[in-house]
N, C-alpha and C positions, 0 to 999 in steps of 0.2 A: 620732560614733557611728553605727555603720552598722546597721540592724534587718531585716529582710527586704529587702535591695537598697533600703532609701531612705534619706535620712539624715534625723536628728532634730536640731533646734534645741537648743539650749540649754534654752529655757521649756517646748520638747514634753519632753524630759526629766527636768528637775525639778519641773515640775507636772502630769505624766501628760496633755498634751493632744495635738492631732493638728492639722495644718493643712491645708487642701486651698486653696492661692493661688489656683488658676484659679480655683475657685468662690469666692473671697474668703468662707473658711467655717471655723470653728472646732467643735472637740467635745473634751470634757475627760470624765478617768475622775474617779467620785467614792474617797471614801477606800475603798468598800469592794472597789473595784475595779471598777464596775458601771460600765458605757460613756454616758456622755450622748449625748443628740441632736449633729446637727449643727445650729451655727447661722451666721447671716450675722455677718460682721465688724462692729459698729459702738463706737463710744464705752462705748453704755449695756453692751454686752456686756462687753467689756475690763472696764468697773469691777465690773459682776458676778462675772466672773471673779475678778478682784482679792480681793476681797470673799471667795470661796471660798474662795481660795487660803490668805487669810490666817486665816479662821478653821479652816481645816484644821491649819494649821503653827502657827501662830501664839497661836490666842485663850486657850491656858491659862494665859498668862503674863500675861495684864494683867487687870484687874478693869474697865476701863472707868468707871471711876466717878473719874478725876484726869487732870486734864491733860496731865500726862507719861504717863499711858498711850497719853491718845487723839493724843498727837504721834508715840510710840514708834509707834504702830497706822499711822496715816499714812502715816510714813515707810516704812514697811516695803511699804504696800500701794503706794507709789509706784515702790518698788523692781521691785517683779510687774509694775506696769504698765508700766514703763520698758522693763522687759524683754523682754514682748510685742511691744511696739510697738518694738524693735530688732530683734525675729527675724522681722517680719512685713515689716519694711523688706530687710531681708536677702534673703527669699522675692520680694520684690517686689509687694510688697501697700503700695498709698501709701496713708495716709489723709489725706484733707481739714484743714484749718489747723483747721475750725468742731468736728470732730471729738475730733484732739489739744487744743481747749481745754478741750472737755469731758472728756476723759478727766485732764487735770492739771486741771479746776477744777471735781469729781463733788459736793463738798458733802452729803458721806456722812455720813449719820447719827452731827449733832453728838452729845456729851454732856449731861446736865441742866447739869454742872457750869461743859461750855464757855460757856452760855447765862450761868450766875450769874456766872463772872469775866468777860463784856464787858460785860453791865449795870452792876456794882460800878467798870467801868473808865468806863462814861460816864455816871454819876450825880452829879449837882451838887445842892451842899447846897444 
């Protein structure tokens, strides 16, 4: 997709964002159309992002209060972030191994419920 003589990714696409490689720098529009800042590339941002992305698209459909949501949630927000992180590689944006661990291991705000089923799973009579 070509937009004023530059092309867009995949992810600047379906999530309204922009990239600037050389500055290793990201800015996303929100739902109402309204332009965000730019920011520098890192881990914490990506999951941010993530995070946005999916409760823009995404959050009417789960209640968050069951495990299959918060996996359904998960899943999905790993899809966004997978995605980024193949259009930034593309662009030629590397990030660090310490970075991509954090972006797959962000430990996003469990559920109460995920907290009740691992207790119940390592409680001994």
């Amino acid at each position: 997709m070509k937009i004023d003589d530059e092309s867009m990714t995949l992810s600047e696409r379906d999530y309204r964002m922009r990239y600037d490689p050389k500055k290793r720098r990201v800015k996303k529009w929100n739902s109402k159309g309204e332009e965000g800042e730019w920011q520098d590339i890192s881990a914490d941002v990506i999951n941010q992002l993530a995070t946005e992305i999916f409760k823009e698209r995404y959050s009417g459909y789960f209640k968050f209060d069951s495990l299959n949501d918060y996996s359904s949630r998960e899943m999905l927000r790993k899809g966004v972030k997978d995605k980024i992180c193949k259009d930034l590689k593309s662009l030629g944006v590397d990030l660090e191994p310490e970075e991509l661990e954090k972006i797959e291991n962000d430990g996003s705000d469990y559920p109460e419920i995920y907290f009740e089923h691992m207790r119940q799973l390592y409680e001994t009579d």
